[in-house]
VOLO-313720 format. One line per field, with one value per residue (C-alpha): residue number from 0; y, x, z. Coordinates in pm, 1 decimal, decimal comma. Example, Ala and Ser with C-alpha at 12.3 -4.5 7.8 and 13.67 -1.06 7.14 Angstrom:
2
num 0|1
y -450,0|-106,0
x 1230,0|1367,0
z 780,0|714,0
END
This chain:
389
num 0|1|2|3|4|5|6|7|8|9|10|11|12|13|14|15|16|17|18|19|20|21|22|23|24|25|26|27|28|29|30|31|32|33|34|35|36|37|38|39|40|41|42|43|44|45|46|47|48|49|50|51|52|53|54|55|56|57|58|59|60|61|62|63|64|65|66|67|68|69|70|71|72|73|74|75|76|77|78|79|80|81|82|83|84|85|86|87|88|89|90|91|92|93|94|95|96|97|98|99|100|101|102|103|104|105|106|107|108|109|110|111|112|113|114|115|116|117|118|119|120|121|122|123|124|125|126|127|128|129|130|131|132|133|134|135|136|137|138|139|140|141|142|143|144|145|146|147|148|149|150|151|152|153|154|155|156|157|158|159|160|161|162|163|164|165|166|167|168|169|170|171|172|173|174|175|176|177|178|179|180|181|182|183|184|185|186|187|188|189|190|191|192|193|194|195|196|197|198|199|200|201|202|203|204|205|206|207|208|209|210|211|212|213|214|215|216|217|218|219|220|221|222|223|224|225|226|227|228|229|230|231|232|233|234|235|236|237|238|239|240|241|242|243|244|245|246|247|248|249|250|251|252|253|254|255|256|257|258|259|260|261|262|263|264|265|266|267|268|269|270|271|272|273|274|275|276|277|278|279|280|281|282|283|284|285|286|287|288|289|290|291|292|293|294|295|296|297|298|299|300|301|302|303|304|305|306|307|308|309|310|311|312|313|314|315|316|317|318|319|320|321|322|323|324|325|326|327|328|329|330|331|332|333|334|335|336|337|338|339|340|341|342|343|344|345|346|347|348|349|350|351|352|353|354|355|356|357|358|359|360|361|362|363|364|365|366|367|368|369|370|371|372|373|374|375|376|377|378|379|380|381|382|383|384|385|386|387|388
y 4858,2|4773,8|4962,4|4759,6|4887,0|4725,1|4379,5|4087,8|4050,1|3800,7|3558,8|3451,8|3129,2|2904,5|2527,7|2406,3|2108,7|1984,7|1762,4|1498,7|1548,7|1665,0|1297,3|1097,9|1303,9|1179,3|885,3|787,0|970,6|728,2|388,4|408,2|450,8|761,4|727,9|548,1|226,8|121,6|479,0|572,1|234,4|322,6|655,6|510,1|262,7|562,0|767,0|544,9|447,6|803,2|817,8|521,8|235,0|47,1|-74,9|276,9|262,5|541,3|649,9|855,3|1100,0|1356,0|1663,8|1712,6|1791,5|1435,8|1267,3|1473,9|1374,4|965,3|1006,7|1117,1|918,1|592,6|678,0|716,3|1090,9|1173,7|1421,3|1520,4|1468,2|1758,4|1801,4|2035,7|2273,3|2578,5|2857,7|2991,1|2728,6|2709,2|2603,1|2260,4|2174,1|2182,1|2182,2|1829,2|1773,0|1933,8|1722,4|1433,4|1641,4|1674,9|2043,1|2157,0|2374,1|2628,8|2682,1|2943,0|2891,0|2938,4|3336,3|3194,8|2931,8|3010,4|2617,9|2519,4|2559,5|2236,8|2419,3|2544,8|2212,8|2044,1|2349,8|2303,8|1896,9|1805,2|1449,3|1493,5|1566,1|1275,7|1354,9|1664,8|1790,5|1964,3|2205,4|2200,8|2574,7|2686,1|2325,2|2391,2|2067,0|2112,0|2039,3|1681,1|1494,9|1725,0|1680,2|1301,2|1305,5|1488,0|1254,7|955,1|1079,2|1181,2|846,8|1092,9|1029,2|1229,9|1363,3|1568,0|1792,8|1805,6|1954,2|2199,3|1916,4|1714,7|1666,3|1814,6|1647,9|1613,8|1561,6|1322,4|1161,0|1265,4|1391,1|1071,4|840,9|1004,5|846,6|966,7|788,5|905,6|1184,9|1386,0|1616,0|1822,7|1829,0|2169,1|2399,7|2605,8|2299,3|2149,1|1891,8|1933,7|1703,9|1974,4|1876,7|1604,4|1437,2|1136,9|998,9|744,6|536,6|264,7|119,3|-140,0|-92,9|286,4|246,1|-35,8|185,3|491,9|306,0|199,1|487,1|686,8|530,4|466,8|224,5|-20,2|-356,3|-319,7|-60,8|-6,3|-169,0|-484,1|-542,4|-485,5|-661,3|-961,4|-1272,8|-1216,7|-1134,8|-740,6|-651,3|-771,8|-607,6|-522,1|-166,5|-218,3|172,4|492,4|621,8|929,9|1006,7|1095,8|893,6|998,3|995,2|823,5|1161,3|1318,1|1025,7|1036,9|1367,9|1288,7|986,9|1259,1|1556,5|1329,5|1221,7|1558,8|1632,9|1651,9|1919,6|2099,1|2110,4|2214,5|2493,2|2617,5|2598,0|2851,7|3068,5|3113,2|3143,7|3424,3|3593,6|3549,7|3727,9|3988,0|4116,8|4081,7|4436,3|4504,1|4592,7|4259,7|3942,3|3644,5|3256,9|3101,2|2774,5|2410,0|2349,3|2212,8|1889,2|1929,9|1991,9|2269,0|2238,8|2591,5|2560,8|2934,2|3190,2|3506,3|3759,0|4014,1|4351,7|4512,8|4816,6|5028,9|4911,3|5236,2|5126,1|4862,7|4532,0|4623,9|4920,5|4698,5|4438,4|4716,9|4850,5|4527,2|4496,4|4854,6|4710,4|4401,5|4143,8|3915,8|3829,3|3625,6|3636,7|3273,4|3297,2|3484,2|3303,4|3097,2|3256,9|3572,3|3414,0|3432,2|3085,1|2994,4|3297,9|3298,1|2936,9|2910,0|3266,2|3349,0|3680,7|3805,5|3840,6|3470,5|3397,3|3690,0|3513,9|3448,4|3751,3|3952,0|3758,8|3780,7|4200,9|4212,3|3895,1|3858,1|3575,8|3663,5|3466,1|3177,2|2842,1|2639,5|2787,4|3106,1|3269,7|3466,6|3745,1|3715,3|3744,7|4015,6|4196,6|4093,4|4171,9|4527,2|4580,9|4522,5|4729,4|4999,0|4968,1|4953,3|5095,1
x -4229,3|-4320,2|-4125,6|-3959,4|-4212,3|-4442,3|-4265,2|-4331,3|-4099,6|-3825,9|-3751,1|-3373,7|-3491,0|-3800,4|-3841,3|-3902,8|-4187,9|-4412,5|-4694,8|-4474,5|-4410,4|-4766,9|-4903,1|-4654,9|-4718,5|-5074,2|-5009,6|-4800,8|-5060,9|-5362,9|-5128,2|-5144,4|-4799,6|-4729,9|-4404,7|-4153,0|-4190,8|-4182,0|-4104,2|-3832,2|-3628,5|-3720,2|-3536,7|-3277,1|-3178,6|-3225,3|-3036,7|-2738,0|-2793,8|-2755,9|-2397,6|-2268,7|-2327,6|-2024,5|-2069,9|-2288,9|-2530,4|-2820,5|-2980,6|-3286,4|-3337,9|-3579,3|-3302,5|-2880,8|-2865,0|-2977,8|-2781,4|-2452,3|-2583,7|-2625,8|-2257,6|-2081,4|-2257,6|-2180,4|-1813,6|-1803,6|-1764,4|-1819,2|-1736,0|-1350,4|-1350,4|-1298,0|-1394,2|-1228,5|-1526,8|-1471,8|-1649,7|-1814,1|-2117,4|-2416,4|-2469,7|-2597,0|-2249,0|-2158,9|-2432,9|-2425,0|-2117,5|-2188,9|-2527,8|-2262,5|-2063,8|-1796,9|-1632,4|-1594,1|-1268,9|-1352,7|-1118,4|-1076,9|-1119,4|-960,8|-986,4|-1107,3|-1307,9|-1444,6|-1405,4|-1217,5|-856,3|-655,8|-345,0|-553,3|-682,2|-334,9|-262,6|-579,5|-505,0|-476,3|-469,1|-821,2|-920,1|-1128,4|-1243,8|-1279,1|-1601,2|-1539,6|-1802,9|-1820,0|-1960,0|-2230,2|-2168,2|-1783,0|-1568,1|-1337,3|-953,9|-1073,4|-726,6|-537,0|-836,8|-834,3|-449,8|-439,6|-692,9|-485,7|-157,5|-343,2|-609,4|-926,3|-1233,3|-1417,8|-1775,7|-1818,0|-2102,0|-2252,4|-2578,3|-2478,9|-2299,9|-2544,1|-2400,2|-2075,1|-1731,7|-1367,2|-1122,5|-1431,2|-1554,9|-1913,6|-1894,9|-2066,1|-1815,0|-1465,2|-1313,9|-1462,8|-1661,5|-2006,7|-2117,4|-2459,6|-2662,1|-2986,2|-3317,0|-3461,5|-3663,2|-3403,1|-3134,7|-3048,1|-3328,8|-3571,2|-3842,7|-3945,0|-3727,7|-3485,7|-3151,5|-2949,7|-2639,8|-2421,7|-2133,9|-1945,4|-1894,0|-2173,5|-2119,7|-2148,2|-2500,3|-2653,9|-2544,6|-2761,4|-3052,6|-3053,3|-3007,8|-3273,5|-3557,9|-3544,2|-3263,9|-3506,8|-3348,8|-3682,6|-3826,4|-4201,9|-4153,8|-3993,7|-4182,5|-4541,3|-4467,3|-4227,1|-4391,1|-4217,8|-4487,1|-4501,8|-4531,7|-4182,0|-3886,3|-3607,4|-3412,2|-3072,2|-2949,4|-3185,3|-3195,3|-3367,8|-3665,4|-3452,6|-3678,2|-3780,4|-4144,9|-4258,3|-4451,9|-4126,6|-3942,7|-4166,6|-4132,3|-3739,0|-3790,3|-3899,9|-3661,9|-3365,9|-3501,8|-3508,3|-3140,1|-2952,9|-3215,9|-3148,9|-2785,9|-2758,5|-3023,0|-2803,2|-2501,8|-2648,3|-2754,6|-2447,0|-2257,4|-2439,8|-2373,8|-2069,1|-2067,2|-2298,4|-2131,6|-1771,2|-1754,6|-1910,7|-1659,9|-1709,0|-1565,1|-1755,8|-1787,7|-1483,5|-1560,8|-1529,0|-1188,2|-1170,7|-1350,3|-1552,3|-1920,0|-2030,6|-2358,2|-2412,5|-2631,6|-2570,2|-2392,4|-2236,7|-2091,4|-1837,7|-1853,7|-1473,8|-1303,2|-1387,4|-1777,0|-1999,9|-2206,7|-2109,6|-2292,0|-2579,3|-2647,0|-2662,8|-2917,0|-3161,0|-3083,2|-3158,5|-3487,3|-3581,9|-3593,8|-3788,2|-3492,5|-3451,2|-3106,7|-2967,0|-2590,6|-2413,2|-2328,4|-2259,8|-1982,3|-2024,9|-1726,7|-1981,1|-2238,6|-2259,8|-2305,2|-2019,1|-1823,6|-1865,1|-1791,9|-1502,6|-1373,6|-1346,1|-1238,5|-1298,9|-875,1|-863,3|-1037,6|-1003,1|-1087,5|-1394,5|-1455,5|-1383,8|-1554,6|-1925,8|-1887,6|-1919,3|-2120,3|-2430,6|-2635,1|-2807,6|-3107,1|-3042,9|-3254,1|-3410,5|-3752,4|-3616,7|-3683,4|-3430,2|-3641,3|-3611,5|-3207,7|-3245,1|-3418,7|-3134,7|-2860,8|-3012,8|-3080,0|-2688,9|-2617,8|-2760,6|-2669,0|-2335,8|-2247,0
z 1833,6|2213,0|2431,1|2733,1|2980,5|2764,3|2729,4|3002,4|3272,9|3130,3|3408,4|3460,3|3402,5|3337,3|3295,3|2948,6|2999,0|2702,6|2641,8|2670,4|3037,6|3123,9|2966,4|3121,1|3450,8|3431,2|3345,2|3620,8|3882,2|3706,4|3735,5|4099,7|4148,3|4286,9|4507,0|4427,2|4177,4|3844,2|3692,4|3934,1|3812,8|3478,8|3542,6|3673,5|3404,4|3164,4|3365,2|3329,0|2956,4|2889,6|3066,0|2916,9|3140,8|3236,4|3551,1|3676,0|3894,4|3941,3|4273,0|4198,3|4533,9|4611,3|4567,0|4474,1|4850,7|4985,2|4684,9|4870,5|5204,1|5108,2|4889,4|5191,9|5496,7|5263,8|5226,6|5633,9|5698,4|6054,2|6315,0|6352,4|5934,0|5642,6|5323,9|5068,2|4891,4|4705,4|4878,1|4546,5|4542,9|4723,8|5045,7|4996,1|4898,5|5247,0|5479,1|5465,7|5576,7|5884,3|5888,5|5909,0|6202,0|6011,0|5882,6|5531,4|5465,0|5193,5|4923,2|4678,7|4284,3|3978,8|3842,1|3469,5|3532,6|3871,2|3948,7|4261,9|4212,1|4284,9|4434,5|4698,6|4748,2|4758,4|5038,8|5239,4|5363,2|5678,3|5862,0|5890,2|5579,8|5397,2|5104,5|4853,0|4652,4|4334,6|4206,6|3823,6|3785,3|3571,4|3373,4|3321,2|3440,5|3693,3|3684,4|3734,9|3588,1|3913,3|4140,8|4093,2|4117,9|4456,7|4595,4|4527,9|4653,3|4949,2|4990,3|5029,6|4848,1|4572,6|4566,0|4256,3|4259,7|3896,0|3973,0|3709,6|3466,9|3249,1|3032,8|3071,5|2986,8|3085,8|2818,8|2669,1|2929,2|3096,5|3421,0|3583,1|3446,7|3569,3|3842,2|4184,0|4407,2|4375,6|4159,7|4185,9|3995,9|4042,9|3835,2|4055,2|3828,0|3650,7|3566,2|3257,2|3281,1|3593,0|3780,4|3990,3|4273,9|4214,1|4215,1|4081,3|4253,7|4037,5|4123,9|3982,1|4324,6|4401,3|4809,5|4811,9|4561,5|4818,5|5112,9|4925,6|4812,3|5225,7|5362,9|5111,0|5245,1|5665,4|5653,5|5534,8|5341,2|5080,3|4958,2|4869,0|4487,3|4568,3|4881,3|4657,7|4345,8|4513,4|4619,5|4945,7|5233,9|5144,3|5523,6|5593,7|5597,2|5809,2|5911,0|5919,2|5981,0|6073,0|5759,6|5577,6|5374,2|5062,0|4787,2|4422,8|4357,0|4016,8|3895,5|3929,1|3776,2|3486,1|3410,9|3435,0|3124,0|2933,5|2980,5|2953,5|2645,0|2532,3|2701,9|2374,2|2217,4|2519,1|2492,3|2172,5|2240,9|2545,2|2358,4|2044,2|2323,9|2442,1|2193,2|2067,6|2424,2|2308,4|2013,3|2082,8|2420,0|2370,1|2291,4|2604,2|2945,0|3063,9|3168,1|2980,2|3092,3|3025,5|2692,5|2776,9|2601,8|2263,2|2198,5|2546,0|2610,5|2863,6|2979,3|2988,2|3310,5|3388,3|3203,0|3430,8|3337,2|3541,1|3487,8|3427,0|3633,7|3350,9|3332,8|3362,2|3679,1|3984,8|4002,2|4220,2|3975,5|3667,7|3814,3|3875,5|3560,2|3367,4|3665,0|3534,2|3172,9|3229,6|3269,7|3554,1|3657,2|3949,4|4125,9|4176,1|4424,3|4728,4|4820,7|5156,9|5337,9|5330,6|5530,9|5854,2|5962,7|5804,6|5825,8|6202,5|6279,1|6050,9|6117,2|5725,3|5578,2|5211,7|5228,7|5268,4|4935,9|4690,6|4357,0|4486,6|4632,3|4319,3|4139,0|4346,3|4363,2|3984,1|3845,8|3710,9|3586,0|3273,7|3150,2|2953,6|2922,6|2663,1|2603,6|2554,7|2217,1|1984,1|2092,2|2447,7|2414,6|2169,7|2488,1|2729,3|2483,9|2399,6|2771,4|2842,7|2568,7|2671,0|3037,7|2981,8|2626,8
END
């Protein structure tokens, strides 16, 4: 039996693309289209099939963080504005609300879940708070029944950041068809589906998805497809805002058709995986990933564990442990209040957020995607084993 010195490194996560993607890849780079056209639309319409329709509209970008950037600058954040974020996400949450000049306020989250906690929210408001931007962590829905109840008491707007939640659900629904105002989710390398870089924003609110498809491209009132297959002179068009260069490509797009398509294999993959976590380390001195509750899918983007008071070795020591044996791990996240751009302009303290906090100085994300083998997590689950038996 191979020792595991002799084992390859296992990565804490690696994209699972197939034929499928490679030939429509190609395909889209020999049709000549190679920004964005006919297979960004076709994403698009997928995109929305797949959450249900209704009224949805899809707004393919180039990443999660411009699809935040075009939510917010359509609702009209500006400078003197907040917006509620927990702190335990990563930055892209809210850098772009200071791209708009307007300040997040970080919150703290809920001990179990690790998803912003909606009393701190309700405590957090000010008159110039606009709007709030729930993080649904590691592919776990947030509190969204109190989170959409707090913004309507208060009139503030809500931006949900699901680049962790395809396809999660709230008590049924997909995240993508609750109530907020614009929702957006990531397709970077290690998500639940990927097109290398990628995002989709989605709104039931017609305004708010003409405003985004604008403002993704230069502010321009056509975009490349309509003005080069319209029988409209294709030189013409107008800019009606300066904009940003926030478009999908279609060899991104087409790689998209064919990971959503595969979406529901994936799920169901990530979901065995961790439920044999699970199983296999609840006798370990550790905190698990909290379950979607009953009747409710968790996308199982990440799963992190949190090593207990009575855990043999710290954090830091268990990483390098699991390093030392060939597994790769990650830590989501350092929470923002620790920083120093935002500690520094917001004057944050660990003390001011100690869920959070307590939660970053003992998690650990532990490998877990789709074309990882039985084998692989009988590696990782030996590895923690023996670290911390």
């Amino acid at each position: 039996m191979n020792s595991p010195a002799d084992l390859p490194f296992l990565p804490f996560a690696r994209p699972d693309i197939g034929p499928a993607e490679i030939d429509a890849v190609s395909a889209a780079m020999r049709s000549g289209w190679v920004t964005t056209g006919p297979k960004t639309k076709e994403f698009e319409q997928a995109f929305t099939a797949f959450l249900g329709g209704g009224g949805l509209q899809s707004i393919a970008v180039n990443s999660a963080t411009a699809g935040l950037h075009l939510a917010l600058e359509a609702l009209g954040i500006g400078p003197g504005d907040e917006v509620i974020a927990p702190t335990l996400t990563f930055t892209a949450t809210v850098e772009v609300v200071r791209y708009l000049g307007a300040d997040p306020v970080l919150v703290d989250v809920d001990p179990v879940t690790l998803n912003i906690d909606p009393a701190k929210v309700r405590a957090a408001i000010t008159p110039r708070t606009k709007a709030i931007m729930p993080v649904h962590y590691g592919g776990l829905a947030c509190d969204m029944d109190a989170i959409l109840a707090i913004a309507k008491e208060h009139h503030l707007k809500v931006v949900e950041d699901a680049a962790h939640a395809l396809p999660t659900t709230w008590r049924g629904t997909l995240v993508g068809q609750l109530q907020s105002d614009v929702t957006v989710f990531s397709f970077y390398a290690n998500k639940t589906i990927t097109t290398g870089e990628g995002g989709m924003a989605v709104t039931h609110d017609p305004a708010l998805a003409q405003r985004m498809r604008t403002m993704r491209l230069h502010g321009m009132s056509r975009d490349a497809f309509d003005r080069f297959t319209s029988k409209t002179p294709a030189w013409y068009y107008e800019v009606i805002a300066p904009g940003f260069k926030y478009n999908m490509t279609d060899v991104a797009a087409a790689m998209g058709v064919e990971q959503l398509a595969r979406l529901p294999q994936f799920v169901q993959r990530r979901q065995a995986l961790a439920n044999r976590y699970h199983e296999q380390l609840a006798p370990l001195p550790l905190n698990l990933p909290a379950n979607a509750p009953q009747g409710d899918i968790h996308a199982w983007h990440l799963y992190v564990i949190r090593l207990r008071a009575d855990a043999p070795l710290g954090r830091d020591e268990a990483i390098q442990a699991l390093s030392d044996r060939g597994i790769g791990t990650s830590v989501h996240y350092v929470p923002l209040h620790r920083h120093p751009y935002w500690r520094d302009r917001y004057q944050l303290t660990p003390e001011m957020f100690p869920q959070a906090d307590a939660a970053y100085q003992a998690m650990i994300s532990i490998p877990l995607f789709t074309a990882m083998g039985d084998s692989d997590q009988d590696r990782v689950i030996a590895a923690l084993h023996e670290v911390l038996g």
